[in-house]
C-alpha positions in Angstrom: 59.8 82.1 74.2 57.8 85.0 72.8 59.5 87.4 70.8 58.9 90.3 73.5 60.4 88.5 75.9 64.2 87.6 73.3 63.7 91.1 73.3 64.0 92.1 76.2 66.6 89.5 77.2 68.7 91.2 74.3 68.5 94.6 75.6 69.2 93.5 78.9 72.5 91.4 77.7 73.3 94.8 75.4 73.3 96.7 78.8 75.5 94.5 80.8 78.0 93.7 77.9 78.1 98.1 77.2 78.9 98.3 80.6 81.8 95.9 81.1 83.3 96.9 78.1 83.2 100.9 78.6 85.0 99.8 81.8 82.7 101.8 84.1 83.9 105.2 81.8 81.5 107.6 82.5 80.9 107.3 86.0 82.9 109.6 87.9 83.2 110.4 91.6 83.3 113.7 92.9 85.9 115.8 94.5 84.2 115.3 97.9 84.3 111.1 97.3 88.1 112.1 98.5 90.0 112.8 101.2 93.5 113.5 101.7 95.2 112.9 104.9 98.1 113.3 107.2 100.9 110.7 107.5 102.9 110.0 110.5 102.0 113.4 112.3 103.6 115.2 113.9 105.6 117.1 111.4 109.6 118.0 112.5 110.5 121.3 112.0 113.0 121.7 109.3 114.3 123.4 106.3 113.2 120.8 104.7 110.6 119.0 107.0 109.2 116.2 105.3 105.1 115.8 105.6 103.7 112.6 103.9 99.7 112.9 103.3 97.5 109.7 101.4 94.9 110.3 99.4 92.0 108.3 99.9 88.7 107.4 98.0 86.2 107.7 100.4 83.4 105.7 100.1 85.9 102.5 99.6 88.7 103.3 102.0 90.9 102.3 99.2 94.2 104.2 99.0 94.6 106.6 95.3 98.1 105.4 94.1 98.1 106.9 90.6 96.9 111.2 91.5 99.3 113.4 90.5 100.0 116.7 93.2 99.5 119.8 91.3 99.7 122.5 93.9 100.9 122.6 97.2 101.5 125.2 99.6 102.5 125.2 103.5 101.8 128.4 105.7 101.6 129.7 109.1 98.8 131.2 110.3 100.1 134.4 112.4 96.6 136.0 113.6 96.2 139.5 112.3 99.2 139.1 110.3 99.4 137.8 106.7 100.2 134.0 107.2 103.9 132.9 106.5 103.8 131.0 103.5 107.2 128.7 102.8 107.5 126.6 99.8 106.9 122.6 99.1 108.5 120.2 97.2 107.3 117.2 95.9 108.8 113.7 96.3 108.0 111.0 94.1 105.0 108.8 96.0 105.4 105.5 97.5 102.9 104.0 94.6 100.5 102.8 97.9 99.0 106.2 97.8 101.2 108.0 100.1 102.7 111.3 98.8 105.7 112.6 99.8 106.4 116.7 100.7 109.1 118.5 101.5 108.4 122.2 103.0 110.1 124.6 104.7 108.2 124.3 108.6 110.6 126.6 110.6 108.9 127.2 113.3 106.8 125.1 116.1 103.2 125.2 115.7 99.9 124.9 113.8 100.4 124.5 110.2 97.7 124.5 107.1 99.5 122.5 103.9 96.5 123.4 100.9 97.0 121.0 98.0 95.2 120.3 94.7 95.6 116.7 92.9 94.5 115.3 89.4 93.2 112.0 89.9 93.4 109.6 86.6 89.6 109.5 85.1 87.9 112.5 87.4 87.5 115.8 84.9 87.4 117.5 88.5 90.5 118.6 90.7 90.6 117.2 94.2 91.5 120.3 96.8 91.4 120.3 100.6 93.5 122.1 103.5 95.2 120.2 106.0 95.8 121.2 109.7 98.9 119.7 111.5 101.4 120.5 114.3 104.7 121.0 113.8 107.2 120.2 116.5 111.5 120.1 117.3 
């Protein structure tokens, strides 16, 4: 074995053995790599309607068990009115990646619920809007 070719064998080995041991820190997926979506629609109407949504990385279909929900808001669109806007709650999540709600949906209809969630190792916050039907 020349000594170009240990070399390169040890920077290759360096490589690998940096990599498993920064445990992939550095590579980050973007707000877009997630989705959140509805659970168990359609919503019941309620003072305190419950609305369960997952959060979902995207390009592995694997559930996100450990985001925390940092803003959520439910609200009623009313056409060239100001939207009714009605507060949330959140529950603690099932630990599967399903995250609990509770709003004030008082009325049938089309719903948006807007949330924004902190996912552990992503320096970005995940945001989306949700559409969903409420019903009696």
């Amino acid at each position: 074995m020349t000594s170009v070719t240990w070399r390169k064998g040890a920077l290759a080995v360096s490589v690998v053995l940096l990599a498993n041991l920064s445990g992939g820190a550095g590579v980050m997926a973007a707000p877009q790599d997630y989705r959140f979506e509805i659970v168990d629609p359609p919503v019941r109407i309620g003072k305190d309607a419950a609305i369960g949504v997952r959060l979902v990385h995207a390009p592995s279909g694997r559930p996100i068990a450990d985001a925390v929900i940092i803003q959520s808001r439910v609200e009623m669109p009313m056409g060239s009115a100001p939207a009714m806007v009605a507060k949330t709650t959140a529950v603690q999540p099932d630990g599967k990646g399903v995250y609990r709600l509770m709003g004030e949906v008082t009325m049938e209809g089309d719903w948006s619920l807007n949330l924004a969630a902190k996912v552990q190792g992503e320096a970005e916050t995940i945001r989306a809007t949700l559409r969903f039907k409420a019903v009696k």
